[in-house]
FIKOLZA-1660 file (N, C-alpha, C; in steps of 0.1 Angstrom, whole numbers, plus 5000, padded with zeros to 4 digits):
% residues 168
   i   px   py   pz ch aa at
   1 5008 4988 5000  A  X  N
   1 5000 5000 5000  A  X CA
   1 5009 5013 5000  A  X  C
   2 5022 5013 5007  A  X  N
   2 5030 5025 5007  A  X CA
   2 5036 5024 4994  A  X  C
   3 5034 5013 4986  A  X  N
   3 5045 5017 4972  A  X CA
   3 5033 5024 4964  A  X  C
   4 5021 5018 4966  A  X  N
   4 5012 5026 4956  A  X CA
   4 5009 5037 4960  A  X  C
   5 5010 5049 4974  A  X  N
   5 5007 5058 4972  A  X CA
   5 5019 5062 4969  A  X  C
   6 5034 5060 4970  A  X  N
   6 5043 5065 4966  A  X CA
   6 5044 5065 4955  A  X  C
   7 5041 5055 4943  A  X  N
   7 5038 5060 4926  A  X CA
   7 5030 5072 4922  A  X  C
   8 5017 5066 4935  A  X  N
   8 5010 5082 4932  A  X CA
   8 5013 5093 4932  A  X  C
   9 5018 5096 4945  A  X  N
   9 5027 5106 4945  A  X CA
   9 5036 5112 4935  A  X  C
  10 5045 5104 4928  A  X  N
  10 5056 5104 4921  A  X CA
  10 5049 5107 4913  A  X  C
  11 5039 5099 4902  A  X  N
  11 5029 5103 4891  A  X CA
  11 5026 5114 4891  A  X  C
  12 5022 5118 4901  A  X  N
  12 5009 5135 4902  A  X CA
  12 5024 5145 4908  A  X  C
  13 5032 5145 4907  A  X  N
  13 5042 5154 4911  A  X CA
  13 5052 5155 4897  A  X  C
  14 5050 5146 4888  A  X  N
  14 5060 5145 4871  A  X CA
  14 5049 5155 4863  A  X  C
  15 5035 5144 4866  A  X  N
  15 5029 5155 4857  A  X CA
  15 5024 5171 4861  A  X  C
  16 5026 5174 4878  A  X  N
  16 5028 5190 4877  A  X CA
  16 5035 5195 4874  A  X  C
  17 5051 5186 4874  A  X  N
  17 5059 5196 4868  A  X CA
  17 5057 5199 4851  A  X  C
  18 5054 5184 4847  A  X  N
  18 5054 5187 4835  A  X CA
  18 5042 5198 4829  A  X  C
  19 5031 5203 4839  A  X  N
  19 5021 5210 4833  A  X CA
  19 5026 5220 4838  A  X  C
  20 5036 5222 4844  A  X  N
  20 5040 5239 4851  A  X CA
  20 5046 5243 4836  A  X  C
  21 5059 5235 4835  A  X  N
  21 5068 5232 4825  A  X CA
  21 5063 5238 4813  A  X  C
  22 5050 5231 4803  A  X  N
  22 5046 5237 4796  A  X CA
  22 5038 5249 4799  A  X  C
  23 5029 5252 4808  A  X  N
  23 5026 5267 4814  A  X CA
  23 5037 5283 4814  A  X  C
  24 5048 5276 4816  A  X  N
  24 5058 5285 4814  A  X CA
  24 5063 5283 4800  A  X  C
  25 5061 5273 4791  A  X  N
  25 5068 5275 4777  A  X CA
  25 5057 5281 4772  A  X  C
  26 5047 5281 4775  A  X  N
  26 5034 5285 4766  A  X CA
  26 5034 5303 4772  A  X  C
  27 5033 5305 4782  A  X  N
  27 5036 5323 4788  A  X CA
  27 5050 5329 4781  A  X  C
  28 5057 5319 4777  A  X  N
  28 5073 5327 4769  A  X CA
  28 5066 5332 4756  A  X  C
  29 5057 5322 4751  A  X  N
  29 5058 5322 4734  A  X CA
  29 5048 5333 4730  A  X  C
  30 5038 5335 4744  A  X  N
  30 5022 5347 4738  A  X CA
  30 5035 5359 4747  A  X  C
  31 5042 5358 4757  A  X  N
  31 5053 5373 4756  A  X CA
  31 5058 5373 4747  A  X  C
  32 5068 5369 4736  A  X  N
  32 5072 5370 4727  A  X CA
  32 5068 5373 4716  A  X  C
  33 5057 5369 4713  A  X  N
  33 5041 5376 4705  A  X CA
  33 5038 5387 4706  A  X  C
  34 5035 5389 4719  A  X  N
  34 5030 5400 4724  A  X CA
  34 5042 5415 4726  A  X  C
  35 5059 5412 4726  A  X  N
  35 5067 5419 4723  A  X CA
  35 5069 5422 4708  A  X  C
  36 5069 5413 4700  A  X  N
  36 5070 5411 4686  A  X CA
  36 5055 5418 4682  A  X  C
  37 5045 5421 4685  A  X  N
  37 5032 5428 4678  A  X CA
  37 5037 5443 4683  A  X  C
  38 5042 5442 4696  A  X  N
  38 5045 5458 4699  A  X CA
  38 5052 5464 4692  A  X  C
  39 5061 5458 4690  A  X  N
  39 5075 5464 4680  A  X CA
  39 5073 5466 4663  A  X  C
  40 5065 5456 4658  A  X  N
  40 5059 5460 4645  A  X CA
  40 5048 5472 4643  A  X  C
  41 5040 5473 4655  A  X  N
  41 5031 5481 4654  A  X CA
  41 5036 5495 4652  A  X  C
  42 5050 5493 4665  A  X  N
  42 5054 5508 4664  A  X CA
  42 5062 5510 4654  A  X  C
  43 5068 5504 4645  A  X  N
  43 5078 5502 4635  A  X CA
  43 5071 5509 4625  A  X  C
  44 5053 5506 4625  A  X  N
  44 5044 5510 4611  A  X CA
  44 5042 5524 4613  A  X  C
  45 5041 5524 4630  A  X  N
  45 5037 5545 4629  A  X CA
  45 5049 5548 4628  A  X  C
  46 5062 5543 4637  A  X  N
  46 5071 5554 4627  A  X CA
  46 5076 5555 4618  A  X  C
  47 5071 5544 4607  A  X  N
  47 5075 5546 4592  A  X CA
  47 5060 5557 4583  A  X  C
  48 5052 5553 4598  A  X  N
  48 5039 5566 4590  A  X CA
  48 5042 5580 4591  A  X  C
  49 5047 5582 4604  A  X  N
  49 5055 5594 4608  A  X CA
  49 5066 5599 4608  A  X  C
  50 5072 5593 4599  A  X  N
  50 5086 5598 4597  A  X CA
  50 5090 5604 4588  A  X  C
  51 5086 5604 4578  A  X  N
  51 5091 5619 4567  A  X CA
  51 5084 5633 4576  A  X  C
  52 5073 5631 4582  A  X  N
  52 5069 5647 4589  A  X CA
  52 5083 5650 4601  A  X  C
  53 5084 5637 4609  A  X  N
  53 5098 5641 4616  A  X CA
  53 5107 5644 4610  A  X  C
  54 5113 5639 4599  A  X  N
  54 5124 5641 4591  A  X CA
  54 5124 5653 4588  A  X  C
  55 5116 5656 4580  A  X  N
  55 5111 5671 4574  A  X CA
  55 5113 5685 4586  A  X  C
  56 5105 5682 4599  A  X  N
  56 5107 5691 4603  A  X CA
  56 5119 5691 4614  A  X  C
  57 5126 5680 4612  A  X  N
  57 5144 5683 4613  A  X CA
  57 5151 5691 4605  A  X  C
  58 5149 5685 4597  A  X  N
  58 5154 5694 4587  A  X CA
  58 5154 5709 4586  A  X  C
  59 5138 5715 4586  A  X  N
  59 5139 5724 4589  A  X CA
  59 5138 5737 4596  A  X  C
  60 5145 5728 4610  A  X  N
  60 5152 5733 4621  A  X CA
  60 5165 5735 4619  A  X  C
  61 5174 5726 4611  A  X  N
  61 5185 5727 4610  A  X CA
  61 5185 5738 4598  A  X  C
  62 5180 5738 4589  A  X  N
  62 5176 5753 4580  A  X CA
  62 5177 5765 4584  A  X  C
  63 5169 5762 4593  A  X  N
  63 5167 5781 4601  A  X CA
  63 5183 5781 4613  A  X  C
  64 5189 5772 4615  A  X  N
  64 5194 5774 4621  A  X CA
  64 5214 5777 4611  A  X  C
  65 5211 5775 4597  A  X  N
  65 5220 5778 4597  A  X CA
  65 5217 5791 4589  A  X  C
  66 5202 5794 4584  A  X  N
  66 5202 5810 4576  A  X CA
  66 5206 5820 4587  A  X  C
  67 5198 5815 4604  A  X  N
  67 5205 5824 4612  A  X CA
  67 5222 5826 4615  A  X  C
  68 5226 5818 4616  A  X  N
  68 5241 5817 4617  A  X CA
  68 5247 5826 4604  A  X  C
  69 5238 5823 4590  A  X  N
  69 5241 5830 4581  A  X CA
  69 5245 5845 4583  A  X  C
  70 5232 5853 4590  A  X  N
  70 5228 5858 4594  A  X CA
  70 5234 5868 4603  A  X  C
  71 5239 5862 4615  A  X  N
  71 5251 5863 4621  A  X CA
  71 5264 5865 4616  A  X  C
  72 5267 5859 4608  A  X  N
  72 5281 5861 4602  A  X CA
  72 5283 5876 4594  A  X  C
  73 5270 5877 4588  A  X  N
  73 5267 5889 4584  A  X CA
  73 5271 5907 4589  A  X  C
  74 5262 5904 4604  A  X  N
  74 5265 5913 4616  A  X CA
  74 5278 5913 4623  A  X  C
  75 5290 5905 4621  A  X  N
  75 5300 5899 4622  A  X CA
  75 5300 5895 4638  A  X  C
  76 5283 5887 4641  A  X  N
  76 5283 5880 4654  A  X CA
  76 5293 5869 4655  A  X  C
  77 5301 5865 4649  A  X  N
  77 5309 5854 4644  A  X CA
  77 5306 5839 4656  A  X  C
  78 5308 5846 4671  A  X  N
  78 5314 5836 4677  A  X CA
  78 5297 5826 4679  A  X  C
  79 5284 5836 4676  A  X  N
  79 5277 5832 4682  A  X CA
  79 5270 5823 4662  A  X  C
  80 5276 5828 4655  A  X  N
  80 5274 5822 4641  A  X CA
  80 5279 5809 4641  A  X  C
  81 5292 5805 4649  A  X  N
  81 5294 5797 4648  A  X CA
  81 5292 5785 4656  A  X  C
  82 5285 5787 4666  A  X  N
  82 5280 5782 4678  A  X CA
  82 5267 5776 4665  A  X  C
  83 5259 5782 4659  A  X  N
  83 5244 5779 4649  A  X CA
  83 5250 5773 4644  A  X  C
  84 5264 5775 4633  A  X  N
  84 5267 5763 4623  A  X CA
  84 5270 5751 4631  A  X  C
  85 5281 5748 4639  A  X  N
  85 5284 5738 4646  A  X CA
  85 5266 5729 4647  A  X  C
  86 5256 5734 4653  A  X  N
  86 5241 5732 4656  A  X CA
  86 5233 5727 4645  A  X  C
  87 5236 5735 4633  A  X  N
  87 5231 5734 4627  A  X CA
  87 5234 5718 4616  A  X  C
  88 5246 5716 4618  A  X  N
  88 5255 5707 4615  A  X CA
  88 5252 5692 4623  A  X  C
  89 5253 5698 4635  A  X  N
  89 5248 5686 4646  A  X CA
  89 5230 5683 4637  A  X  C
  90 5221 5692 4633  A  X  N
  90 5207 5687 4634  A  X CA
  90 5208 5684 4623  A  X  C
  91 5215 5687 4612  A  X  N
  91 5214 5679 4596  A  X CA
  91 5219 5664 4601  A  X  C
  92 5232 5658 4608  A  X  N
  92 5234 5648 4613  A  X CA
  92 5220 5639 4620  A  X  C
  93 5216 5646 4628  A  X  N
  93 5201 5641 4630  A  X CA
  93 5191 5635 4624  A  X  C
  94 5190 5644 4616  A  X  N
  94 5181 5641 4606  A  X CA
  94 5182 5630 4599  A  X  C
  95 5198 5632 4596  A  X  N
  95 5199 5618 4583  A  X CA
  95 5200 5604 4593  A  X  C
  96 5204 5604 4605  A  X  N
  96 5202 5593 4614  A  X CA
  96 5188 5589 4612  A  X  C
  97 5176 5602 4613  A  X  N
  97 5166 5598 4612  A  X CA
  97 5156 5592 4600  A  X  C
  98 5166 5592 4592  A  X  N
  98 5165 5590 4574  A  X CA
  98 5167 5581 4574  A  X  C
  99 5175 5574 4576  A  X  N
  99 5185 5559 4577  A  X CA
  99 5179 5555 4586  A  X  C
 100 5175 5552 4594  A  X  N
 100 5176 5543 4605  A  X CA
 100 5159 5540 4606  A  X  C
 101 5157 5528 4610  A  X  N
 101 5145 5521 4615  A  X CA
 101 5142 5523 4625  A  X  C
 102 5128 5522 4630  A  X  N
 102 5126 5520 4647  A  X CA
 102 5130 5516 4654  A  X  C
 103 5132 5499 4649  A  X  N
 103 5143 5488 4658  A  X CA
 103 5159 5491 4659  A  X  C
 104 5163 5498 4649  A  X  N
 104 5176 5503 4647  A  X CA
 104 5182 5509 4659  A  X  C
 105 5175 5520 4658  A  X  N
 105 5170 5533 4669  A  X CA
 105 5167 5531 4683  A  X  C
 106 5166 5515 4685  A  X  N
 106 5158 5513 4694  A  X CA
 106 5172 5509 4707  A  X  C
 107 5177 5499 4692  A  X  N
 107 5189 5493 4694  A  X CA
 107 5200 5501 4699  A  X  C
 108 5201 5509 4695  A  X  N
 108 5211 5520 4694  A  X CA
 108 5206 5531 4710  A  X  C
 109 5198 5532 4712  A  X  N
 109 5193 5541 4726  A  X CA
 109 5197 5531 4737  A  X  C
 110 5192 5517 4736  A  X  N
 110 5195 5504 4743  A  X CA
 110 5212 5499 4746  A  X  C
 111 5219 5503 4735  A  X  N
 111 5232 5503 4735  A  X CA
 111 5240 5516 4746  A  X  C
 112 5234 5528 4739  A  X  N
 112 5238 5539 4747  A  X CA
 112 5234 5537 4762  A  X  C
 113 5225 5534 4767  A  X  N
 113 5221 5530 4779  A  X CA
 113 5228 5526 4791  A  X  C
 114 5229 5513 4781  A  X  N
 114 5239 5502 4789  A  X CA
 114 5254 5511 4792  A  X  C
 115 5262 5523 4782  A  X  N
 115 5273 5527 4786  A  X CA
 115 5272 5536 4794  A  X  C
 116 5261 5537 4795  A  X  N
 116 5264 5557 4803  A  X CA
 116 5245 5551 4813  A  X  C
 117 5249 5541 4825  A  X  N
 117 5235 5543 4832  A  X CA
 117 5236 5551 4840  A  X  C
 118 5249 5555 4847  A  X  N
 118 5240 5567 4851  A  X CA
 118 5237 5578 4849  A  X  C
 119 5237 5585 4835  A  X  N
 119 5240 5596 4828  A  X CA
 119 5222 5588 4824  A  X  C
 120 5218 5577 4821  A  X  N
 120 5208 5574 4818  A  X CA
 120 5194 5573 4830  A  X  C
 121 5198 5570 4844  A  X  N
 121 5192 5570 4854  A  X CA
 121 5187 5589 4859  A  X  C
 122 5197 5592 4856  A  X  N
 122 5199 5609 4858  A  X CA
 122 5189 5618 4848  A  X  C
 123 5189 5613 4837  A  X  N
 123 5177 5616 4826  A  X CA
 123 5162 5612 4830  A  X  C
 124 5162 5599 4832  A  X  N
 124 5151 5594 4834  A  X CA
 124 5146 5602 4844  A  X  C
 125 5151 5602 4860  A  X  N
 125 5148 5615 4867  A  X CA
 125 5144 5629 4864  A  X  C
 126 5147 5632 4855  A  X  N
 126 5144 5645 4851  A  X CA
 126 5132 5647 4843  A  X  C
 127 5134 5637 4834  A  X  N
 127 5116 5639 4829  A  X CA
 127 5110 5635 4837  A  X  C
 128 5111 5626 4850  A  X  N
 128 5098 5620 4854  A  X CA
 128 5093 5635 4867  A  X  C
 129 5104 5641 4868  A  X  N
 129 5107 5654 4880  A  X CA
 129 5096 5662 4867  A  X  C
 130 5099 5666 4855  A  X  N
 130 5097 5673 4844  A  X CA
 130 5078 5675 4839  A  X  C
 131 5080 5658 4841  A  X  N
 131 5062 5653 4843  A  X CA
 131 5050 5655 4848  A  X  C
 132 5060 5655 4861  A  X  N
 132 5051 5658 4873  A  X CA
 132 5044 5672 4873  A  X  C
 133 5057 5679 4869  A  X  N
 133 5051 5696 4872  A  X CA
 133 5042 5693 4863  A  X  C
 134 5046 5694 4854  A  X  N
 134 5033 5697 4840  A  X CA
 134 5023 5690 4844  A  X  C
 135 5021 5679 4850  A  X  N
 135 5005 5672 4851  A  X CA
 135 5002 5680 4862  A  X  C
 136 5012 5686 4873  A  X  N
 136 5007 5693 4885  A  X CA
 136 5002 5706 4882  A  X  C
 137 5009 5713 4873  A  X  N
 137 5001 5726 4864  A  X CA
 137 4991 5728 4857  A  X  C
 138 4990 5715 4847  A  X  N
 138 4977 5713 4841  A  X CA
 138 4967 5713 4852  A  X  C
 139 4967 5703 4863  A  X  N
 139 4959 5700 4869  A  X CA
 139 4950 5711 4878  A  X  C
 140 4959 5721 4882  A  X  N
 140 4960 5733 4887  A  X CA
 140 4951 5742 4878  A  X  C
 141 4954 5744 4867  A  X  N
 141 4944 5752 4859  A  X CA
 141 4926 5754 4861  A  X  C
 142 4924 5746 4861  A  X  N
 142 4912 5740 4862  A  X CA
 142 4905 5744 4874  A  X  C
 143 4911 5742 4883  A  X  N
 143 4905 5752 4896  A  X CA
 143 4908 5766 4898  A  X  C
 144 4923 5768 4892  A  X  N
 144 4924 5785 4889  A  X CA
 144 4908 5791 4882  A  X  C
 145 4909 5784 4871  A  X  N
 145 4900 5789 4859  A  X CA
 145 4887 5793 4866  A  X  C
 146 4884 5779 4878  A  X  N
 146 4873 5780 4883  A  X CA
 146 4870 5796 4889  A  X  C
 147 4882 5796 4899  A  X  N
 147 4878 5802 4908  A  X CA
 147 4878 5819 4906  A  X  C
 148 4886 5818 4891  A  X  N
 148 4887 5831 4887  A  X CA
 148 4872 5833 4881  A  X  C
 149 4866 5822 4875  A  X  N
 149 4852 5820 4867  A  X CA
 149 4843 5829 4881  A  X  C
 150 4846 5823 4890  A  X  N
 150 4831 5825 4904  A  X CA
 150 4840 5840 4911  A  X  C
 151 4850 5846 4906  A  X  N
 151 4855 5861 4914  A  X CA
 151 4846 5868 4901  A  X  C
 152 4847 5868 4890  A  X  N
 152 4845 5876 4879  A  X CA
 152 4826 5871 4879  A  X  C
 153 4821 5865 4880  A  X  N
 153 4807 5865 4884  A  X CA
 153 4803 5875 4895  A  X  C
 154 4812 5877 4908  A  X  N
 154 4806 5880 4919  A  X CA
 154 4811 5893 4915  A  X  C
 155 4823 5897 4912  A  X  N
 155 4819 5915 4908  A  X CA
 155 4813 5919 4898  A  X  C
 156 4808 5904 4888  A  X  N
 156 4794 5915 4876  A  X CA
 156 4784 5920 4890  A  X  C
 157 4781 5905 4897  A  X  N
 157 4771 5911 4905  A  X CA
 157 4765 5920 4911  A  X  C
 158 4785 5924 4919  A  X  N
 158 4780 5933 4929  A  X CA
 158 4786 5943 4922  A  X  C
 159 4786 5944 4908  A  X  N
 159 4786 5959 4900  A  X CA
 159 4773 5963 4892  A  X  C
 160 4763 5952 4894  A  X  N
 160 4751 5949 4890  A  X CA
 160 4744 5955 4900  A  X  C
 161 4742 5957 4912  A  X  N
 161 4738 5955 4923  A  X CA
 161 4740 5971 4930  A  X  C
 162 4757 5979 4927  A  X  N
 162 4758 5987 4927  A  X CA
 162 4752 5997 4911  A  X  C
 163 4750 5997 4901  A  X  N
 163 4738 6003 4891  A  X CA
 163 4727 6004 4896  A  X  C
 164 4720 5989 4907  A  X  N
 164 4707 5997 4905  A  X CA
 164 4704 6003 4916  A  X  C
 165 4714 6006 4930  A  X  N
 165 4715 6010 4940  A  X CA
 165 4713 6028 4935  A  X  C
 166 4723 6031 4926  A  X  N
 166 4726 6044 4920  A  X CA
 166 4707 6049 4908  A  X  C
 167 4703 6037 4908  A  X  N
 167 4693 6041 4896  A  X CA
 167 4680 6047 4911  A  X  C
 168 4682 6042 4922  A  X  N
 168 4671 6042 4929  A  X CA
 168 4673 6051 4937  A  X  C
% end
């Protein structure tokens, strides 16, 4: 009787591993799916959106070198060259942004990452510091608006109120 519950045992403890087993091979393969749908999806918007980015890199780097132009003219020189240098840097941009794929880009931020985390931890803090305010400002408005809405009611009123005081 103890060998048969011990097969039992043994039996019902192979096949949980083996149903864990495939539980976990089958959760790898719908993440992997489900990584692989994300990354194509976003690969389609930004091949939908990317001549408008491109474009309006471009011309940023335009205006920044007619101004520099510009400058050289007024013989601002040091500050003309400060625009070309910039201007130079955002044509380089641009064409990164020409050439390169989402996954590329993706790769390449992922790469940078890994060399410089804490120059990357240090960023991430700042937009998320950056975030906050702006959702805290937006959020703010709203009750400003209010409450400027119910001050500017209450002196039509009591400018209403002072008229007919004056009429009577």
């Amino acid at each position: 009787m103890k060998e048969g519950a011990s097969e039992a045992i043994h039996y019902v403890t192979d096949q949980t591993r083996g149903a864990a087993r495939a539980a976990k091979e089958n959760a790898a393969q719908v993440g992997r799916a489900l990584v692989e749908t994300v990354r194509d999806e976003a690969e389609r918007l930004y091949g939908r959106h990317k001549a408008v980015a491109v474009a309006r890199v471009g011309r940023l780097g335009k205006v920044a070198k007619q101004t520099a132009h510009a400058l050289h003219a007024v013989k601002a020189d040091l500050a003309a060259d400060y625009l070309d240098q910039a201007s130079r840097k955002v044509k380089q941009a641009r064409d990164y942004l020409e050439e390169q794929s989402f996954t590329d880009m993706m790769q390449d931020a992922g790469d940078l990452v890994r060399r410089n985390r804490a120059l990357a931890a240090s960023a991430l803090f700042l937009v998320g510091f950056a975030a906050v305010r702006l959702l805290k400002a937006t959020d703010a408005r709203p009750a400003e608006d209010e409450s400027e809405q119910r001050a500017l009611t209450s002196r039509g009123a009591r400018s209403k109120d002072l008229r007919d005081t004056d009429r009577d």
